[in-house]
C-alpha positions as CSV (number, residue, x, y, z in Angstrom):
1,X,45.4,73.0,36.3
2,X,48.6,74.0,34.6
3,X,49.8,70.7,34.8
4,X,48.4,67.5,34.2
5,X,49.3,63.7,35.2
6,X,47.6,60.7,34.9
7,X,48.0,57.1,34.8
8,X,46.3,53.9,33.9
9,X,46.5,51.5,36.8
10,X,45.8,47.7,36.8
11,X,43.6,46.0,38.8
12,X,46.2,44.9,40.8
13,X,47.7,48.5,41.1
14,X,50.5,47.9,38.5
15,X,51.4,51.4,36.2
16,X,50.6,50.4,32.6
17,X,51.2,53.6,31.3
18,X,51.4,57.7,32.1
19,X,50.9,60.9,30.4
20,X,52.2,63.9,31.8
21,X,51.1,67.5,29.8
22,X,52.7,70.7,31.7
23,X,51.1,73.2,29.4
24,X,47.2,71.5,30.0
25,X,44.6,74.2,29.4
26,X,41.9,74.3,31.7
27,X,39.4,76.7,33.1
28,X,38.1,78.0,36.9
29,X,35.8,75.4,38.4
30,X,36.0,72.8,35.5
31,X,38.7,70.6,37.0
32,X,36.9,67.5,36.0
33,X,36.3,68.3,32.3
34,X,39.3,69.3,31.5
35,X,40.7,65.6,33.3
36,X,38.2,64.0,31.0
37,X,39.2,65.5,28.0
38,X,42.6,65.1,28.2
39,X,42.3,61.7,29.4
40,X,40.7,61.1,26.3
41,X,43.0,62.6,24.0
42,X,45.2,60.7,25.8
43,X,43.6,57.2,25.4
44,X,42.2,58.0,22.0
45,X,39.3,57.6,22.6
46,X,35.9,57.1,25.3
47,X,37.0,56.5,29.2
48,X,36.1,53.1,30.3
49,X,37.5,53.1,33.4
50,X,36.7,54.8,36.7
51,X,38.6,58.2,37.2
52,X,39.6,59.7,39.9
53,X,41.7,63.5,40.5
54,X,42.8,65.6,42.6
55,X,44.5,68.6,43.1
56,X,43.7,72.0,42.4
57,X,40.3,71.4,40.2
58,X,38.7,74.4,41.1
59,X,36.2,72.4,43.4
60,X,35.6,75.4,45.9
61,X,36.3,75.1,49.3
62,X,32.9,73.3,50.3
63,X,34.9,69.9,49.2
64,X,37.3,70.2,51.8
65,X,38.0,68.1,55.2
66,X,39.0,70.0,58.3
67,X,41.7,69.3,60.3
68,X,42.4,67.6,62.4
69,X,40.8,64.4,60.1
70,X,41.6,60.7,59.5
71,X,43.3,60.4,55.9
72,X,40.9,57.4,55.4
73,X,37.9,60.0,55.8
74,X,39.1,61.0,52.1
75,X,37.4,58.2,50.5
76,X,34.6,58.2,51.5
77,X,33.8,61.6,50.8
78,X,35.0,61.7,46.9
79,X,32.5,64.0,45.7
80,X,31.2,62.8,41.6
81,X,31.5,65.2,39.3
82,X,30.5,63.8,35.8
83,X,31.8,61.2,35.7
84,X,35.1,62.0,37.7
85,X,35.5,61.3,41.0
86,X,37.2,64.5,42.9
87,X,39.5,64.0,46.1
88,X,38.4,66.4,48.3
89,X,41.5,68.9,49.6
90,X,41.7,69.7,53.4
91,X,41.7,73.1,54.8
92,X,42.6,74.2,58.2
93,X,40.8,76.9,59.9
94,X,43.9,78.8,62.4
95,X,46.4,79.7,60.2
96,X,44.5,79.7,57.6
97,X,45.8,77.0,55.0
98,X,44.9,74.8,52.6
99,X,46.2,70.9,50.8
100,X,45.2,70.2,47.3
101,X,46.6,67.2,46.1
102,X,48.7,66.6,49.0
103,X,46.5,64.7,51.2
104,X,46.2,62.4,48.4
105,X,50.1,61.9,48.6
106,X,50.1,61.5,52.4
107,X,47.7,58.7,51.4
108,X,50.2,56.9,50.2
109,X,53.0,57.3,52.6
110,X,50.5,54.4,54.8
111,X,50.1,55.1,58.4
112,X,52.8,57.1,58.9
113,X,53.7,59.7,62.1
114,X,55.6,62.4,62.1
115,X,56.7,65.8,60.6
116,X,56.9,65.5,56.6
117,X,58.4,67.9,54.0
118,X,56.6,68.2,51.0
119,X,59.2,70.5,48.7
120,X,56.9,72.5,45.5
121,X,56.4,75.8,43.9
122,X,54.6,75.9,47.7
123,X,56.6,73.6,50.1
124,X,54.1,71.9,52.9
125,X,55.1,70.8,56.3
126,X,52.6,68.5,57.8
127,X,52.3,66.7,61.1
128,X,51.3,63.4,60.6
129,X,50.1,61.2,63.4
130,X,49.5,57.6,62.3
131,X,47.4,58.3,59.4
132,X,45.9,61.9,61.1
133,X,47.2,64.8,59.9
134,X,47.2,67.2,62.9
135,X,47.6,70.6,61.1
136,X,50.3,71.9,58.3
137,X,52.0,75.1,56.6
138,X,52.9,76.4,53.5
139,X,55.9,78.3,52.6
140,X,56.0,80.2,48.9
141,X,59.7,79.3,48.8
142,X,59.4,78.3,45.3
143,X,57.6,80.8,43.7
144,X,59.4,83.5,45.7
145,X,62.4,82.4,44.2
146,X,60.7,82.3,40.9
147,X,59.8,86.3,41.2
148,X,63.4,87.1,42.7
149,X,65.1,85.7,39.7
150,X,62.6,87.0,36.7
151,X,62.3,90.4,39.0
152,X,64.2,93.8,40.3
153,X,68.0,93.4,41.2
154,X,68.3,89.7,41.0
155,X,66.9,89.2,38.2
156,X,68.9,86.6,35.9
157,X,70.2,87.6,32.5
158,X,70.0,85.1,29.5
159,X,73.8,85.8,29.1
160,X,74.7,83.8,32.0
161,X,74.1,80.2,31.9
162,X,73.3,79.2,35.5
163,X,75.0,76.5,37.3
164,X,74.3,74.4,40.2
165,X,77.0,73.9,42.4
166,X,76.1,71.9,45.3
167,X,79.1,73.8,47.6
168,X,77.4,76.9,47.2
169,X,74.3,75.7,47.9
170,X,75.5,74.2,51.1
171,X,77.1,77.7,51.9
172,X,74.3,80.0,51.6
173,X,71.6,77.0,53.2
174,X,74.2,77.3,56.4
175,X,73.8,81.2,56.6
176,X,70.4,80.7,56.6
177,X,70.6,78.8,59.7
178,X,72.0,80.9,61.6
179,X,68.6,82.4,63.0
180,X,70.4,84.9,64.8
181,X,72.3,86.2,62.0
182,X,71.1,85.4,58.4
183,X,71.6,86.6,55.6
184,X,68.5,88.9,53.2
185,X,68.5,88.0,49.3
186,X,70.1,91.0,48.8
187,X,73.6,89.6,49.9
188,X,73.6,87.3,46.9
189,X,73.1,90.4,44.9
190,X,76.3,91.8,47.0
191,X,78.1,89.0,47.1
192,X,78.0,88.8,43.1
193,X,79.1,92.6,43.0
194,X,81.4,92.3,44.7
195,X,83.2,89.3,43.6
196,X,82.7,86.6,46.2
197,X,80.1,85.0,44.2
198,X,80.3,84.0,40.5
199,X,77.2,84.9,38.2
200,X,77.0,81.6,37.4
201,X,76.2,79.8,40.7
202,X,73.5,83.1,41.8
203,X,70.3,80.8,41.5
204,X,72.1,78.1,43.6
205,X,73.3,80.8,46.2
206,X,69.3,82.1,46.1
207,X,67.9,79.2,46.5
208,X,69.9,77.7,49.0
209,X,69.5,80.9,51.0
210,X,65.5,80.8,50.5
211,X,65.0,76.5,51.5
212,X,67.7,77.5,54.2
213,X,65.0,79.7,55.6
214,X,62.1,77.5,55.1
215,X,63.6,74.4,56.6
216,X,65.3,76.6,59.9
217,X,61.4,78.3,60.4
218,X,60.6,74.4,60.7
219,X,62.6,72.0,61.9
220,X,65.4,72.0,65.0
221,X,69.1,69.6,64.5
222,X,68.1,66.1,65.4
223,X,64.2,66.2,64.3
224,X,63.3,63.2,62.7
225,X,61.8,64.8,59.0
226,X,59.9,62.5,56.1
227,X,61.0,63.9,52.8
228,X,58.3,63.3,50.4
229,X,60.3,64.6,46.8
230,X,61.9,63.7,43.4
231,X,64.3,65.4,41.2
232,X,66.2,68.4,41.9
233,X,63.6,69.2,44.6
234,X,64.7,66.3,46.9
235,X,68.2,66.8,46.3
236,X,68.0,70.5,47.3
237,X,65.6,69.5,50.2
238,X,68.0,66.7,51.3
239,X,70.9,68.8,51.8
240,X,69.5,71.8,53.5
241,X,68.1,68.8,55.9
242,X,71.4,67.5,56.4
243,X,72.7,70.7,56.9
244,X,70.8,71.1,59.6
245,X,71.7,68.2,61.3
246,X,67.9,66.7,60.6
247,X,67.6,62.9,60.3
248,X,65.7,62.1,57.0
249,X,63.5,59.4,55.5
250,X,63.0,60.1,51.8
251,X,59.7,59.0,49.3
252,X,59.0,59.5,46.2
253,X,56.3,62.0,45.7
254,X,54.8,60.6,42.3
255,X,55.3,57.0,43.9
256,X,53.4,58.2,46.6
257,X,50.5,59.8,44.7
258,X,50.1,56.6,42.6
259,X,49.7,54.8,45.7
260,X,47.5,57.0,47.1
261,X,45.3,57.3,44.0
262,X,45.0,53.8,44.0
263,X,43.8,53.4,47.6
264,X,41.5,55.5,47.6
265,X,39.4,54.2,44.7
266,X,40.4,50.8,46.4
267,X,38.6,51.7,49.9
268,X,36.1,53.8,47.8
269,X,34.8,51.0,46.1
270,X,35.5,52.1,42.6
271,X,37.7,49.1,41.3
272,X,34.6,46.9,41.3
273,X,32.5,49.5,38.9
């Protein structure tokens, strides 16, 4: 758990106030204590309220639903762990692949159908069929990006103070969807050598060439895509999707976590502890 959120809900729903920590210690397998304790740090003092998490807690994979599965199964099988009520993840069998913390999100879209794009350090495309999810896939865009640009030939020096320029990011998204003819990372290394690219804008050029590629493996010109993002991440998302010639509907991700941590504990009965 590398980072932590949490908020204090109403009974009605309402946020009355969040925490976020993105440097949370915690351990293999001890998820839920290390949620209680920073809850607790948090509130200054003892939990009186139900708790529920998900994510990544180190649960082990006997917590997981199968897909296909009913989103609505996910409450009632919250599995207790002192204290803590867990949101179990969902794995699918062929691929093998796995949601933590996403299925809580998809919660909160309501009963939605069709593809979604979940951008992250792992971007998720699900298939969502009125409140089923039918199967998904991860792409590593993000942390690939993360070891091109601290790693080998494009790694980025300190010197050069990197700026996104949304032009250049359209560029180098369009060469990647070109199936038939796209470009490697290394032509943003070539590009930059050779003068057609300035240092500045080589992250932007690398990333739009990287969620190019993820968003052409996924989705055709027309398709009909739910973007489920904040930040930076849906912006990027956003125009690689419109480069495409996609058709978008975009969410908040944290709105739709809130939502979806609150429904569960709603239909799990935990609001009348």
């Amino acid at each position: 758990m590398d980072r932590v959120r949490a908020w204090a809900f109403d009974e009605e729903g309402e946020i009355l106030s969040r925490v976020v920590d993105d440097a949370a210690p915690g351990q293999p397998g001890k998820g839920a204590d290390t949620a209680k304790a920073f809850v607790a740090t948090w509130l200054g003092g003892p939990i009186g309220a139900p708790m529920i998490l998900c994510g990544d807690t180190g649960s082990g994979t006997g917590r997981l639903l199968q897909v296909p599965t009913l989103l609505d199964a996910l409450s009632d099988a919250l599995v207790r762990s002192d204290e803590v009520y867990l949101v179990p993840g969902l794995k699918q069998l062929s691929p093998a692949d796995l949601l933590c913390g996403q299925e809580t999100l998809l919660v909160g879209l309501g009963q939605m159908s069709g593809a979604v794009c979940i951008p992250g350090f792992h971007t998720k495309h699900v298939s969502l069929e009125q409140g089923r999810v039918l199967g998904f896939s991860t792409e590593m865009t993000g942390e690939i990006i993360s070891l091109l640009e601290s790693e080998g030939s494009l790694k980025l020096g300190e010197a050069v103070h990197q700026t996104f320029e949304p032009r250049v990011f359209r560029d180098w998204v369009e060469r990647s969807l070109d199936t038939e003819d796209a470009a490697s990372p290394f032509a943003v290394s070539a590009a930059r050598s050779i003068g057609v690219l300035r240092a500045e804008h080589q992250a932007a050029a690398l990333s739009g060439l990287m969620i190019g590629a993820d968003i052409a493996a996924h989705y055709d010109p027309g398709d009909d895509v739910i973007l489920v993002a904040d930040g930076p991440m849906a912006e990027a998302y956003g125009m690689a999707l419109d480069a495409l010639g996609a058709s978008v509907e975009e969410y908040s991700a944290e709105e739709a976590m809130q939502d979806g941590l609150f429904e569960i504990a709603e239909a799990a009965g935990l609001l009348e502890q």
